[in-house]
VOPAGU-2260 file (C-alpha; in pm, 1 decimal, decimal comma):
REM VOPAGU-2260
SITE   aa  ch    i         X         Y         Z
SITE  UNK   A    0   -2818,0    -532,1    -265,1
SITE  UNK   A    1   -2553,5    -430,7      13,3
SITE  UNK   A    2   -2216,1    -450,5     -56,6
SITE  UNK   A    3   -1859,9    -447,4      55,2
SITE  UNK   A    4   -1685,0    -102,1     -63,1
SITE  UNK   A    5   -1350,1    -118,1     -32,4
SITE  UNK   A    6   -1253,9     252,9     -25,5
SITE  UNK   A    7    -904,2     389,9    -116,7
SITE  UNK   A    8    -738,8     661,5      96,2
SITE  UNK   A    9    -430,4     934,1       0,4
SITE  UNK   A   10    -103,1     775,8      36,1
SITE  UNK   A   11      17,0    1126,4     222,1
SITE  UNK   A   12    -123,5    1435,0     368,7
SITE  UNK   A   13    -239,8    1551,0       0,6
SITE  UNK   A   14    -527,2    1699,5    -106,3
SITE  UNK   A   15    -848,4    1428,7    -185,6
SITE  UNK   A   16    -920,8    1606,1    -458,3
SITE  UNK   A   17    -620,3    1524,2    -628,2
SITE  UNK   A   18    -595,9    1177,8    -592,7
SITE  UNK   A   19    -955,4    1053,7    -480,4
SITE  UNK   A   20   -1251,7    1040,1    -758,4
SITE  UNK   A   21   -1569,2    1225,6    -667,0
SITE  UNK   A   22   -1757,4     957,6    -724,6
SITE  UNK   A   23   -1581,8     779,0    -380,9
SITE  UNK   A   24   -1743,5    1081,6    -187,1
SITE  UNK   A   25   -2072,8    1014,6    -327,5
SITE  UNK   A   26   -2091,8     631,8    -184,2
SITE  UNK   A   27   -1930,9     728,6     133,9
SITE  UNK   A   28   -2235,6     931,8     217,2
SITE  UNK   A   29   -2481,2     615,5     203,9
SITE  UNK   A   30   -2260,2     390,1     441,5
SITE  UNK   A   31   -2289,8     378,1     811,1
SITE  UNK   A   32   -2049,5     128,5     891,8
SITE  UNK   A   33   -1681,3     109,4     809,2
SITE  UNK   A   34   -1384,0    -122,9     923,2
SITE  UNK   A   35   -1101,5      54,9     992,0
SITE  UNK   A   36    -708,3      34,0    1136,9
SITE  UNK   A   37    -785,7     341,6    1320,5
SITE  UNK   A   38   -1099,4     491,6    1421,5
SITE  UNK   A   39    -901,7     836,7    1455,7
SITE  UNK   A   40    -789,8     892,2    1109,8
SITE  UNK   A   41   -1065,6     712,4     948,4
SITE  UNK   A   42   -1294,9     978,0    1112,4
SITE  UNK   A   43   -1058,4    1250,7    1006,0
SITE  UNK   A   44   -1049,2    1120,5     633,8
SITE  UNK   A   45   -1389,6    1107,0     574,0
SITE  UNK   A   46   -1439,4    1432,4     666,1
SITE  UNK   A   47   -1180,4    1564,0     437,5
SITE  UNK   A   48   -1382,9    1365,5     146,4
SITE  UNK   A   49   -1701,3    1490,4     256,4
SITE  UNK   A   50   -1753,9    1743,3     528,5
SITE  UNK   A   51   -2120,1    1759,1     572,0
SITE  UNK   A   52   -2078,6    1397,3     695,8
SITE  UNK   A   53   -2232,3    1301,9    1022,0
SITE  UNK   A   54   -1927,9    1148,2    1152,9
SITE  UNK   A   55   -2107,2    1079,0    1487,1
SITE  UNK   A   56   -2410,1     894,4    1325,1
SITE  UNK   A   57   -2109,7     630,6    1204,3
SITE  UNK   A   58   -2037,4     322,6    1332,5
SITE  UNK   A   59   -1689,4     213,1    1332,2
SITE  UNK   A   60   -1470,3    -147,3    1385,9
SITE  UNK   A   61   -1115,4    -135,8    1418,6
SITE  UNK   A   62    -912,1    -438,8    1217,8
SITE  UNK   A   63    -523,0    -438,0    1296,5
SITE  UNK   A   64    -240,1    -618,4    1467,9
SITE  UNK   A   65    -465,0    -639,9    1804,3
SITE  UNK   A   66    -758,0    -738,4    1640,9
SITE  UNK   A   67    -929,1   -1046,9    1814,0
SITE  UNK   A   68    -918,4   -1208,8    1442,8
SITE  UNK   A   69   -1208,7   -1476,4    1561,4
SITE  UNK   A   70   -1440,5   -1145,7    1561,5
SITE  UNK   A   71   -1358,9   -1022,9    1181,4
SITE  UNK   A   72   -1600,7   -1196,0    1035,4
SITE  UNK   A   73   -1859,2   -1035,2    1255,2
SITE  UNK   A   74   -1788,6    -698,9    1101,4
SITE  UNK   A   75   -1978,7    -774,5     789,5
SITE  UNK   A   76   -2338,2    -841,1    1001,4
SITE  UNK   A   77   -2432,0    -517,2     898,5
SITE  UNK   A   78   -2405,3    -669,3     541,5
SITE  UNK   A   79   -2663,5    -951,4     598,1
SITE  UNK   A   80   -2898,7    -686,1     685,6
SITE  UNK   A   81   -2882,9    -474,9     461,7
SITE  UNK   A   82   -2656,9    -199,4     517,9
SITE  UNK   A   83   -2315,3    -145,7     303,2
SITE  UNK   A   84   -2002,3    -160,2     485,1
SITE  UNK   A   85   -1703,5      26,4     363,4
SITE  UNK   A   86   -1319,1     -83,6     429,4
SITE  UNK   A   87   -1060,5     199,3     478,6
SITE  UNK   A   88    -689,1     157,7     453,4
SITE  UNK   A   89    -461,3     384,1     642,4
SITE  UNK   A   90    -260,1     408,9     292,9
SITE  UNK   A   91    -353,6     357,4     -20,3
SITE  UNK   A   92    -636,4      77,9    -180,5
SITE  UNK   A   93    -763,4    -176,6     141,7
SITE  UNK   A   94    -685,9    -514,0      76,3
SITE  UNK   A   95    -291,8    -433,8     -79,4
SITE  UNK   A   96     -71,8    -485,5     206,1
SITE  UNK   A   97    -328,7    -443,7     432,4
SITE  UNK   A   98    -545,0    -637,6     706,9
SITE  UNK   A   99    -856,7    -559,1     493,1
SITE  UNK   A  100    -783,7    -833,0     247,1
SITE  UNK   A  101    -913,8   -1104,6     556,3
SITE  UNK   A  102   -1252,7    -935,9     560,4
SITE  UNK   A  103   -1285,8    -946,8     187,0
SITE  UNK   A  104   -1199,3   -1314,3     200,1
SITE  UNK   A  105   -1472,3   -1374,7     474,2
SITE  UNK   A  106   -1694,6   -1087,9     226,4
SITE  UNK   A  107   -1673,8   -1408,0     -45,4
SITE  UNK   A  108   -1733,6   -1699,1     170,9
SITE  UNK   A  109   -2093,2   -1525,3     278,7
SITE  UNK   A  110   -2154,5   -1466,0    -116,4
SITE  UNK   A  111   -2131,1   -1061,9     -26,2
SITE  UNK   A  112   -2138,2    -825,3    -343,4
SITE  UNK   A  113   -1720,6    -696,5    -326,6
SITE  UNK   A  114   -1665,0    -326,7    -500,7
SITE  UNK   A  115   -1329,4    -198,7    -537,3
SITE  UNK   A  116   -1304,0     157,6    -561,3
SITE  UNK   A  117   -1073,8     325,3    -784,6
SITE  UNK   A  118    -742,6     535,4    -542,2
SITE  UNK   A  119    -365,8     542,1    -568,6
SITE  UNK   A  120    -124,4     248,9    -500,8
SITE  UNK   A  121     217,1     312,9    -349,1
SITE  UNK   A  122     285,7     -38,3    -556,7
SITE  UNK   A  123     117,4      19,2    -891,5
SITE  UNK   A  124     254,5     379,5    -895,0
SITE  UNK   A  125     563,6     309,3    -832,1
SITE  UNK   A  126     595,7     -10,8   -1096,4
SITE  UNK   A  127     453,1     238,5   -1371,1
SITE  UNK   A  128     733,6     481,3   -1304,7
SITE  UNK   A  129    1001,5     253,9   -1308,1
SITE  UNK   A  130    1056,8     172,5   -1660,0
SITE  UNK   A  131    1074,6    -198,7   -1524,1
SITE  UNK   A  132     910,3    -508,7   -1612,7
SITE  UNK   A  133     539,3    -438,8   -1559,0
SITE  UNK   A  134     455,3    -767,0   -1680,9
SITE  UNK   A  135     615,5    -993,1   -1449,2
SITE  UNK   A  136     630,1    -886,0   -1077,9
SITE  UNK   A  137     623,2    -954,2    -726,7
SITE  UNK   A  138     569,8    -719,4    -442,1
SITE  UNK   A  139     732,7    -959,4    -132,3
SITE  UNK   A  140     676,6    -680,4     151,0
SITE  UNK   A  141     922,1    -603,2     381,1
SITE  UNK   A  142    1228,4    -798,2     402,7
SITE  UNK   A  143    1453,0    -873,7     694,4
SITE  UNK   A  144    1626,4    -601,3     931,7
SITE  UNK   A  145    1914,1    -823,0    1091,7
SITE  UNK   A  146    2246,5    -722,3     841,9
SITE  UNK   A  147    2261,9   -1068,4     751,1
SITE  UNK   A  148    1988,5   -1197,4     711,0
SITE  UNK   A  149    1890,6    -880,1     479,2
SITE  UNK   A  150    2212,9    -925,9     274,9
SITE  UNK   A  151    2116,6   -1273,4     161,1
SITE  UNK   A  152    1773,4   -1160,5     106,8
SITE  UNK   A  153    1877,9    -891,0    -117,9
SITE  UNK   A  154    2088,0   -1169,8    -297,3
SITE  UNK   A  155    1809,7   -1368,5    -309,2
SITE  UNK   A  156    1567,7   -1064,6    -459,8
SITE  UNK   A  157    1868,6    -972,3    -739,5
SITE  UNK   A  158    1894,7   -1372,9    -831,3
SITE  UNK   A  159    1534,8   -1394,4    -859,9
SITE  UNK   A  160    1469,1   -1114,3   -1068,6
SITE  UNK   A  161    1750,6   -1175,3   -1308,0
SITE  UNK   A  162    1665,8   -1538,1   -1424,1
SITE  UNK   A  163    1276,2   -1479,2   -1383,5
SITE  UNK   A  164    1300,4   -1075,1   -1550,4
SITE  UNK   A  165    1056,4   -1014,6   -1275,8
SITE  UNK   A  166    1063,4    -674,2   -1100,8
SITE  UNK   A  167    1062,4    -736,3    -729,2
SITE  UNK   A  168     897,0    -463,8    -522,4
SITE  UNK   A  169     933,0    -436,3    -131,7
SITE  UNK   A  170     909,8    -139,5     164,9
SITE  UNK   A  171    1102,0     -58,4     496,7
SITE  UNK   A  172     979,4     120,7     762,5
SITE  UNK   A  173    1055,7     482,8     714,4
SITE  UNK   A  174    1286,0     534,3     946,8
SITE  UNK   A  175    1487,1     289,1     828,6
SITE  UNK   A  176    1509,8     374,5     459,1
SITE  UNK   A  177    1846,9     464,2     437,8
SITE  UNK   A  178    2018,2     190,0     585,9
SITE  UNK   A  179    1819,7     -38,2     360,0
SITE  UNK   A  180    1937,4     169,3      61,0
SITE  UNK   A  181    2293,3     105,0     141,0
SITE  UNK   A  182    2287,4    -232,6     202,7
SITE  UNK   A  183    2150,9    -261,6    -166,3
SITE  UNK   A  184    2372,6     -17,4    -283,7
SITE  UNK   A  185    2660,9    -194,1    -141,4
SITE  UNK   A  186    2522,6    -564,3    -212,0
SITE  UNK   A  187    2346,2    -538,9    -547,5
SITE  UNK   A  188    2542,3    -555,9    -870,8
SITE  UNK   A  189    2662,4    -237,1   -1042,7
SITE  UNK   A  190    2453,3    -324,1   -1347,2
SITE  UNK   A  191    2107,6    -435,8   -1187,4
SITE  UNK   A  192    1855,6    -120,7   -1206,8
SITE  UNK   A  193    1739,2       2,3    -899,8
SITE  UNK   A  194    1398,9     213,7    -834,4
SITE  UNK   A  195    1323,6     411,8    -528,8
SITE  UNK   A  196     986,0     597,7    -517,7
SITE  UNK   A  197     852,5     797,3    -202,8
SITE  UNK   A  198     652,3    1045,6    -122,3
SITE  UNK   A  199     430,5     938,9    -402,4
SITE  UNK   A  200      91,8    1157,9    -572,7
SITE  UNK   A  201     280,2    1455,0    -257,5
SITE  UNK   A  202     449,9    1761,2    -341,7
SITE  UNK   A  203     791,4    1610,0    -174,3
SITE  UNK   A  204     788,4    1343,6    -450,3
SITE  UNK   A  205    1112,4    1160,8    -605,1
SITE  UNK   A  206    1142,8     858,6    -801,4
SITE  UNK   A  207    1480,0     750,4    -996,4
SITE  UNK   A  208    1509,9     436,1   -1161,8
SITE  UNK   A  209    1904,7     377,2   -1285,3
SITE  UNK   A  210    2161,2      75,3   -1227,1
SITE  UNK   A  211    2308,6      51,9    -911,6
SITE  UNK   A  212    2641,0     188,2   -1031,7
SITE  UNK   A  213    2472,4     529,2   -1107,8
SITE  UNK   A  214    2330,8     536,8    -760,9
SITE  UNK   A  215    2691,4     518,7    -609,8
SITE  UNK   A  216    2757,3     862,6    -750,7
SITE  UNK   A  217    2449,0    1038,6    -527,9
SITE  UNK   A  218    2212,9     883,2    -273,1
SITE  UNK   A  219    1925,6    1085,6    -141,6
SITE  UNK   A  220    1809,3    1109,5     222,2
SITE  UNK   A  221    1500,1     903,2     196,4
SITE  UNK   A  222    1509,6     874,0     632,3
SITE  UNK   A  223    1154,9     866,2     775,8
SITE  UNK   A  224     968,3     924,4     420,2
SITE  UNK   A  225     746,8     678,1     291,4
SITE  UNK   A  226     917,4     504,9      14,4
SITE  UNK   A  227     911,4     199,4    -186,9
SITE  UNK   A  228    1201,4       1,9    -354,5
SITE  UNK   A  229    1184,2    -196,0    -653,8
SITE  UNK   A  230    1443,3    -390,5    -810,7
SITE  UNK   A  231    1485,7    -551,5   -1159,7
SITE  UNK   A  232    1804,6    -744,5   -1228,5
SITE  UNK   A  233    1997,0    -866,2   -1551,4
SITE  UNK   A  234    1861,0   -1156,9   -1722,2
SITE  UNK   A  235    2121,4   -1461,5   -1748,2
């Protein structure tokens, strides 16, 4: 039966090995069709995970932010006749944050065979080492960059979390990490905890998890690393 593989990626420039089971290399090497957000580094991964791979014998769709989204579903054909198609992420697991999620919605629809694969999530990885609630969360993307508008929705994040004791997990661009950290810093209350994780499963990494009046006495650089915040305030 063909499937839909949905096939993890590193989170950095780290070695597969490290982060990627064998056994993803193995199914890579019987799929001939893979939706991608770029054809460039997609080709490039795979033949880090497996570089007798035929890279030109591959075919390839691109799904991003100028993807024709009326053609999507079209990318699974292959599936109807017989051929697995694998989805790969720039970051991370496809589907999480990510455009791929669509085509495994259209993948159900058509009653196609869905297989996760197992790979590292900037999320999960960071919610296991914050020493936060990892039973009642919410990852809510990024939030707004007008100063305003991104002070009330840090309120809004802190109020939330406190009466709900739900850790709320969101990104920023890289570049602008550290004005993000500030503004939560600066807007949070001294005793909510505060998590930042980046560079995660690289050599470079750093995660702290304290309250926010322990983060007053040192803040990192964090500008133009990937990094991920989470937040977890007091319960009322």
């Amino acid at each position: 039966m063909a499937s839909l593989y949905l096939i993890p990626t590193t989170l950095g420039e780290s070695e597969t090995t490290h982060v990627i089971p064998s056994d993803v290399s193995a199914i890579i090497r019987n799929i001939k069709y893979f939706i991608v957000e770029n054809i460039r580094t997609a080709r490039r991964y795979l033949r880090k995970l497996d570089p007798q791979l035929d890279i030109d014998q591959l075919q390839f769709f691109e799904l991003n932010q100028h993807t024709d989204h009326q053609i999507v579903e079209s990318y699974l054909n292959p599936v109807s006749e017989g051929y697995d198609v694998g989805i790969i992420s720039e970051a991370g697991c496809p589907g999480i944050a990510d455009p791929g999620a669509d085509v495994v919605k259209y993948a159900h629809i058509r009653h196609i065979h869905v297989v996760p694969l197992v790979g590292p999530s900037s999320i999960l990885l960071s919610l296991m080492a914050s020493g936060m609630n990892g039973q009642n969360f919410a990852f809510i993307g990024y939030i707004p960059v007008k100063p305003a508008e991104r002070i009330k929705a840090i309120k809004e994040i802190e109020r939330k979390s406190g009466i709900e004791n739900q850790t709320q997990i969101f990104i920023e661009a890289p570049y602008r990490n550290n004005p993000l950290l500030n503004d939560l810093i600066k807007t949070l209350n001294d005793q909510t905890r505060l998590c930042v994780a980046c560079d995660l499963t690289l050599e470079t990494e750093y995660i702290k998890s304290q309250t926010v009046a322990q983060w007053k006495r040192e803040i990192p650089d964090l500008n133009k690393r990937p990094a991920i915040f989470l937040v977890l305030g007091n319960m009322k």
